[in-house]
C-alpha positions as CSV (number, residue, x, y, z in Angstrom):
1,X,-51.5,60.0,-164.8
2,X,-49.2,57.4,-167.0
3,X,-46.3,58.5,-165.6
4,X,-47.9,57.8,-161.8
5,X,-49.3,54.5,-163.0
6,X,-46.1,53.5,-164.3
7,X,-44.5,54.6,-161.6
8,X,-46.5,52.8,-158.8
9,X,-46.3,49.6,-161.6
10,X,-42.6,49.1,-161.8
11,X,-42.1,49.8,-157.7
12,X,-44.5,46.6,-157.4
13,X,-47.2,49.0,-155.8
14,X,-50.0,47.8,-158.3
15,X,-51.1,43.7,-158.0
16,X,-53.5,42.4,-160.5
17,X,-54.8,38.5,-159.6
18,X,-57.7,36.4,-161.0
19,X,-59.6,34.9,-158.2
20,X,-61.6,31.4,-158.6
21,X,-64.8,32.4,-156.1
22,X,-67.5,29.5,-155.5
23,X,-70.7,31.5,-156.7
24,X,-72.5,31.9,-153.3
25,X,-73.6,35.2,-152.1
26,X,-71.6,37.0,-150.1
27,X,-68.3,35.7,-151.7
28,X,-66.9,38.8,-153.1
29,X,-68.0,40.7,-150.1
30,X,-65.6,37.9,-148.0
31,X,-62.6,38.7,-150.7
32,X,-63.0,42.7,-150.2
33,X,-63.3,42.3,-146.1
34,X,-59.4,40.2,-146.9
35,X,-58.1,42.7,-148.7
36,X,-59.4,46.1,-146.5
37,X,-57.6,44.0,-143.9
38,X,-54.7,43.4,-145.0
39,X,-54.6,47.3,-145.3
40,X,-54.7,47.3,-149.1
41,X,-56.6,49.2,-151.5
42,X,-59.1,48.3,-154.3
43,X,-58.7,50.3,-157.7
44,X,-60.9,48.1,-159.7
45,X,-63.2,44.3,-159.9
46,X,-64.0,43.1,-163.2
47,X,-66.4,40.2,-162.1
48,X,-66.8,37.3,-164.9
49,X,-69.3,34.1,-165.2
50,X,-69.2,33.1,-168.3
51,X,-65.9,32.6,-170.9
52,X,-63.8,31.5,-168.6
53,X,-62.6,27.7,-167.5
54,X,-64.4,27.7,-164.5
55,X,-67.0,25.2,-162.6
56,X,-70.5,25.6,-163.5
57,X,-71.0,26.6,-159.8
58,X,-67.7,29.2,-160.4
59,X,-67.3,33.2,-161.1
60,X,-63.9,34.7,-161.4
61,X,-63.0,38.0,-160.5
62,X,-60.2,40.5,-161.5
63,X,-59.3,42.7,-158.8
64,X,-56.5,45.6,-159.6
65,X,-54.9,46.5,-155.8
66,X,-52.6,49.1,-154.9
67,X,-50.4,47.9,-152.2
68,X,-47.3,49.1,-150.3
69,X,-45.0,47.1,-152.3
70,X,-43.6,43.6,-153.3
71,X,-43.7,42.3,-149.6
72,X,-47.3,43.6,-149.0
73,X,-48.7,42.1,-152.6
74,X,-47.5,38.4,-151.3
75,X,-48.8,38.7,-147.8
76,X,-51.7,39.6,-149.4
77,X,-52.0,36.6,-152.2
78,X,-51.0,34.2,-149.1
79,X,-54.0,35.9,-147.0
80,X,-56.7,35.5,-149.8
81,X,-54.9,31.6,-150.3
82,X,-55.2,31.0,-146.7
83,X,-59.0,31.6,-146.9
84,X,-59.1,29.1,-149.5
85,X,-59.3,31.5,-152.8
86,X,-57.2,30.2,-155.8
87,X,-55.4,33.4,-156.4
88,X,-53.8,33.6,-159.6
89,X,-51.3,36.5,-159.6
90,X,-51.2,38.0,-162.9
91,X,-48.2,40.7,-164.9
């Protein structure tokens, strides 16, 4: 499994961002509609509201995608930024 995960790393097939969400229901919901869009799959959302320099009226949310490759994974930050996310693309 290392070796696959490695694998899909290094060939820029795995994209981890940080995403500033306004804490209104239905927020995450809107990111996850984006990304199914955009044809790209969800491995795992670590959701945080508290430890983090965000607004009081702020969560944050680690999302681990699998895309299909380099040119998909900025396509897909500039879709979530065109919605009006602050996607921060993390290594």
């Amino acid at each position: 499994m290392s070796v696959t995960r490695f694998g899909l790393t290094s060939s820029g097939r795995y994209l981890v961002v940080r995403i500033v969400i306004p804490d209104r229901p239905g927020r995450l919901a809107h990111i996850v509609r984006v990304i199914a869009a955009e044809h790209a799959n969800v491995l795992a959302v670590t959701h945080y509201r508290e430890g983090r320099s965000i607004g009081v009226l702020e969560t944050e949310a680690e999302l681990t995608l699998e895309t299909r490759g380099e040119e998909h994974s900025r396509h897909l930050v500039e879709a979530l930024v065109s919605e009006g996310f602050t996607v921060h693309r993390l290594r």
